[in-house]
N, C-alpha and C positions, 0 to 999 in steps of 0.2 A: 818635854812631851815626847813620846813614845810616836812613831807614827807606824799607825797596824793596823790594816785589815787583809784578810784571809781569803779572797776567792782562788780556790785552790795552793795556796801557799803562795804564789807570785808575787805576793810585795813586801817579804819579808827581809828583801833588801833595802827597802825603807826605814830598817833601822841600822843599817851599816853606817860605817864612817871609820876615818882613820886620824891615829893620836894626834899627829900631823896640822890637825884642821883647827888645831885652839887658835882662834882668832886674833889674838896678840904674839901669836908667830908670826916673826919676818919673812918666813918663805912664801905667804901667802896672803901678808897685809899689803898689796901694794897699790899704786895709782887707783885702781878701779876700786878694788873694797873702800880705801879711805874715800871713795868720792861717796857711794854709796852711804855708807856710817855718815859723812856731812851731809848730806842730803838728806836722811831721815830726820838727823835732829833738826835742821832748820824746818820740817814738818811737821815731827813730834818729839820732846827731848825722852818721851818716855815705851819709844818703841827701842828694841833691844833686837840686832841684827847677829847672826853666826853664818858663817859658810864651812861645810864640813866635807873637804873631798877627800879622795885617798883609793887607795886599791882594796878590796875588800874579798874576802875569802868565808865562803860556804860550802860543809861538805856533801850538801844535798846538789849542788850546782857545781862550779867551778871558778878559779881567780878570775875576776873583774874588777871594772872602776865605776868608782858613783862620785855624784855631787852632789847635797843636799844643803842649798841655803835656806833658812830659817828664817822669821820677824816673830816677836814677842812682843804682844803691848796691852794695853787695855784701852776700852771699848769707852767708857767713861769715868776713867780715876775723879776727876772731883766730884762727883753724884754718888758713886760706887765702888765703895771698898772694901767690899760684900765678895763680888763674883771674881773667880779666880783667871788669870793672865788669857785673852783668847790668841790666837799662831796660825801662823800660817807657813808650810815647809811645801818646798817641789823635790822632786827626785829625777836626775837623771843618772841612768844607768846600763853600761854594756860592758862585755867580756870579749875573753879571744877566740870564744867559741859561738858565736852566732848569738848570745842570747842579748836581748835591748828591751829597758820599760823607760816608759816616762812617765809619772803621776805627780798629783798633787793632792793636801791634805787641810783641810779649813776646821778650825776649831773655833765656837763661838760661846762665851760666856757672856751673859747681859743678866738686866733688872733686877741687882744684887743676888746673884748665884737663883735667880730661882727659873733662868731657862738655858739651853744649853743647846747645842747644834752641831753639827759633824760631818760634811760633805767630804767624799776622798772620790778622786779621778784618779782612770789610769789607760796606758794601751801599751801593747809590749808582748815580746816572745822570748820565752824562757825556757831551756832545757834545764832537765832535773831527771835525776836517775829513778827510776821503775823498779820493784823489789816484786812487787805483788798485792796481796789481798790476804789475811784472816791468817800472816804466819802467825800467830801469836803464841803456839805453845814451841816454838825454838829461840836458842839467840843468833840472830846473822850476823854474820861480818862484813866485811867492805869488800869481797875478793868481788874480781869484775864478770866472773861464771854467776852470781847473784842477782846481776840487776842489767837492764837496760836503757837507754838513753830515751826520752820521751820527750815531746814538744807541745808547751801550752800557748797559743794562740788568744788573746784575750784582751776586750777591752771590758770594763765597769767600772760602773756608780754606786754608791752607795751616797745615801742620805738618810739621817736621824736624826730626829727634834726630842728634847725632853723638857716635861715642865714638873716643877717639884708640887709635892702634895701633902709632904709633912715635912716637917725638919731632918735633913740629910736623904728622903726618900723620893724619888722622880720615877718618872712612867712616860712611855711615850712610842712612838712608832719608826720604826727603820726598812727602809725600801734598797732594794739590793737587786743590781742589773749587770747580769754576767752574760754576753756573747763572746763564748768561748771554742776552741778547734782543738781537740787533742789529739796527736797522732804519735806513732813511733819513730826513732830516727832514721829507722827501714823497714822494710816486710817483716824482718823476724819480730824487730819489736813488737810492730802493731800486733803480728797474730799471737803474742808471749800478753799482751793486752785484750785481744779479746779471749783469750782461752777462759782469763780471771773474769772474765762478763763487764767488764771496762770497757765504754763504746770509744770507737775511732769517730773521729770525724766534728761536726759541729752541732751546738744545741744554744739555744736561751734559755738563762735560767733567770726567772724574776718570781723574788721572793718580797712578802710584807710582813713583818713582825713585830708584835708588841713586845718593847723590850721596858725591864725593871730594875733600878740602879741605885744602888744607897750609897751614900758620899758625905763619910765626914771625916776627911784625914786635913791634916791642918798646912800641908803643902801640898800644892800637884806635882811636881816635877822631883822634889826631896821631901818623901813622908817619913816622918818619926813618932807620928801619933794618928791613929784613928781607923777605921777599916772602909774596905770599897770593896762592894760587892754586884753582883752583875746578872741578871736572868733575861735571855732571848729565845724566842719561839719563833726559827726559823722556817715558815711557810711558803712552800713552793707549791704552785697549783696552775692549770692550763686555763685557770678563770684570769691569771693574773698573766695572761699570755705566755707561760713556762712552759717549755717541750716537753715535764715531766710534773710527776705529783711526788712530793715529801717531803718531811718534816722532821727536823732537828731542833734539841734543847739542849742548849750549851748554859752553864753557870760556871761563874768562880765565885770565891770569898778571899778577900787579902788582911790581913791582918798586921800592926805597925806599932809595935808598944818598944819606949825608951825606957833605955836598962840603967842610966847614971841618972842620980837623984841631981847632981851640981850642972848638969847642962846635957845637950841633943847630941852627943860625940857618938854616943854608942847606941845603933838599933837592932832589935828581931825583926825581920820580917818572913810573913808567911804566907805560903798561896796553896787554895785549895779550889783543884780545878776536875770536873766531869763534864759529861758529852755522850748523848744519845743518838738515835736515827733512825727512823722506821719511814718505808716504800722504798720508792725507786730513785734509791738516792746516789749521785752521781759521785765518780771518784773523788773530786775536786771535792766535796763537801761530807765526806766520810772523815771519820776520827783519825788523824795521821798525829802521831805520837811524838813530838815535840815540835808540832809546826801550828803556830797560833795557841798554842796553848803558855807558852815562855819556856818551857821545859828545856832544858840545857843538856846538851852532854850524846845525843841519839842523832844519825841521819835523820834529814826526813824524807818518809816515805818507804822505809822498813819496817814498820808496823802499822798496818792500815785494817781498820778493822770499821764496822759500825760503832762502837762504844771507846769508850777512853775514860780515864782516872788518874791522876795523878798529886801528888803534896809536895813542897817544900819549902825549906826553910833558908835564910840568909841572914849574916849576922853581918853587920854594915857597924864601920869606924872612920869616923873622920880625923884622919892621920895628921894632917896639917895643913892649915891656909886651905886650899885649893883641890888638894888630896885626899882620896879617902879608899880606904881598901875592903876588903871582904872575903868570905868565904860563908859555901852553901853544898848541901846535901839534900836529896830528894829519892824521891820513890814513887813508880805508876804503872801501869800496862794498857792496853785496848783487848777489847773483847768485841764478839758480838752479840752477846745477851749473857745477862746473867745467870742461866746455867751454865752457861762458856767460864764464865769466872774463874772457876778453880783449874781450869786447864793451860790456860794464859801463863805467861813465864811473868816476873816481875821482872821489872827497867829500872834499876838503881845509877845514881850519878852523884857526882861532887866535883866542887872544883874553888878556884880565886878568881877575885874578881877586883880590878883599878878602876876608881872613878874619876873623872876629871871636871870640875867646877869652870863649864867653858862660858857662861854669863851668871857671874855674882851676883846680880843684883835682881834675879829671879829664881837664884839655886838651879840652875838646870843643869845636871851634869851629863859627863859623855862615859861612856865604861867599854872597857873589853873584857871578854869572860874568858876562860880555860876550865872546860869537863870532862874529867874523864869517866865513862860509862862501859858498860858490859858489851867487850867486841865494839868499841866505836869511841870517839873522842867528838870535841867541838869548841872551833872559836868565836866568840861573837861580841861582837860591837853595835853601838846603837846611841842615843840620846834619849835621856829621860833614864828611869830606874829600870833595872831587867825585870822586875814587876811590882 
């Protein structure tokens, strides 16, 4: 399981982790983990525990360290072996540069796959570099004359329930509570942030949306077969006590098809991701161009526009036992309307990708990725698939 939600990019460290953390390492099996691991199984033999620490590196942010312990189990194996594994992970996370979250994330699967639920906690302060708004028709680079230091102040909730309606198809609603403070790391920043009409200061933002989701891939954590696709209608309104009015519609489509007739060794996978926006919609929730989208290979936060688009693909091999490698290619841009389209530069990337099988007996792997993109690079790690 992937852990990810997006108000304003801030918990994107939620899916960091370092190679380090596979659970059957001696540098990190000791007294306490093994107490814990006994202790679940005299509870349940079929909850499945990871702790994944390490130092973690983002080039939208800067070096830090996270902890993310993990439990995998299910809800009711002998009734139901229908609905897919429900988890529950925490995160803690700080750098040497002032920034700290602390969240957590709950996954609920019951009454044979036909309801499902998703609460994520969080509170934390995060700097991340400031590039601007609507550069879309240049490529920028990383020089430090480009960007400035900004600080997101932020606590949220999110909650969503889904109940299915036909076979692989769910509907349902998601409630999202953002008290937020953005400011710059000085005067110049904040006034380099309002010039772009990017407020300083604090707001709430609470959003309810009906969101729409198709699901029939035949693993959550390792798909090799089936597609998952996703439609939300992000509604922020001052009826739902929000500081502001507007609305965003975000969709993807994933796609998962096995290429060896004799077994699951070898997969495609593919993701097809857009994002709109119209009113008064706040940075934090504008199109930022590889941040919540999975998109590999770009800072984020050098192309911020209202719109976004992007594709790609990944060709997944499981190498051996435990191992399994990859490589992947993509293409997308942000705009602000489509007659902006044709003026937008194109965002190409590629890269490899190692997966590591750190609980067998759920398929969940951990991965680190390498991208390189136009004027920019990117490392990333995470649990679960990179999409």
């Amino acid at each position: 399981m992937v852990l990810n939600v997006n108000p304003g990019g801030l918990i994107f460290v939620l899916l960091l982790f370092c190679a380090t953390g596979y659970t059957q390492n001696k540098i990190i099996s000791g007294d306490s983990l093994l107490l814990i691991e006994k202790t679940l199984e005299k509870i349940d033999r079929k909850i499945d525990f990871t702790l994944i620490p390490g130092p973690v590196y983002n080039s939208s942010t800067r070096l830090g360290f996270a902890v993310i312990p993990m439990l995998v189990y299910d809800l009711d194996k002998k009734r139901d072996t229908i609905s897919p594994p429900s988890s529950t992970a925490a995160l803690f996370y700080f750098d040497f540069y002032g920034s700290w979250m602390f969240a957590a994330k709950q996954n609920f699967f019951w009454d044979r796959n036909k309801w499902r639920a998703i609460i994520t906690i969080g509170y934390g302060d995060l700097k991340s570099k400031y590039f601007g708004v609507q550069m879309d028709s240049m490529v920028i680079n990383n020089n430090s004359q480009n960007y400035v230091w900004m600080s997101d102040k932020t606590f949220f909730l999110t909650m969503t329930c889904y109940r299915k309606i036909v076979s692989g198809f769910f509907g349902g609603l998601e409630y999202a509570y953002n008290n937020i403070t953005q400011s710059g790391k000085d005067s110049a920043a904040s006034a380099k942030m309002r010039k772009d009409s990017v407020d300083v200061g604090n707001e709430i933002q609470s959003m309810l949306s009906p969101t729409f989701v198709w699901d029939n891939r035949n693993n959550l954590f390792w798909t090799t077969k089936g597609y998952y696709a996703a439609l939300n209608f992000r509604n922020s309104n001052n009826l739902f006590f929000s500081s502001r009015d507007f609305f965003v519609i975000e969709a993807f489509l994933n796609g998962y098809h096995c290429l060896s007739k004799h077994n699951e060794r070898l997969t495609l996978a593919w993701r097809f991701y857009i994002q709109g926006s119209w009113g008064d919609v706040p940075y934090n929730h504008l199109a930022n161009y590889g941040e919540g989208d999975d998109f590999r290979g770009y800072t984020g936060g050098k192309y911020v526009d209202r719109s976004k688009v992007n594709v790609q693909a990944e060709l997944r091999y499981d190498l051996w036992k435990f191992i399994a490698i990859s490589c992947f290619l993509g293409t997308g841009k942000t705009f602000g309307n489509i007659a902006d389209f044709g003026r937008s530069v194109w965002l190409p990337s590629g890269g490899v990708g190692l997966y590591l099988n750190v609980i067998p007996t759920r398929n969940l792997r951990a991965y680190i990725n390498f991208a390189i993109a136009r004027e920019d690079y990117g490392i990333y790690v995470g649990l679960g698939q990179s999409f």
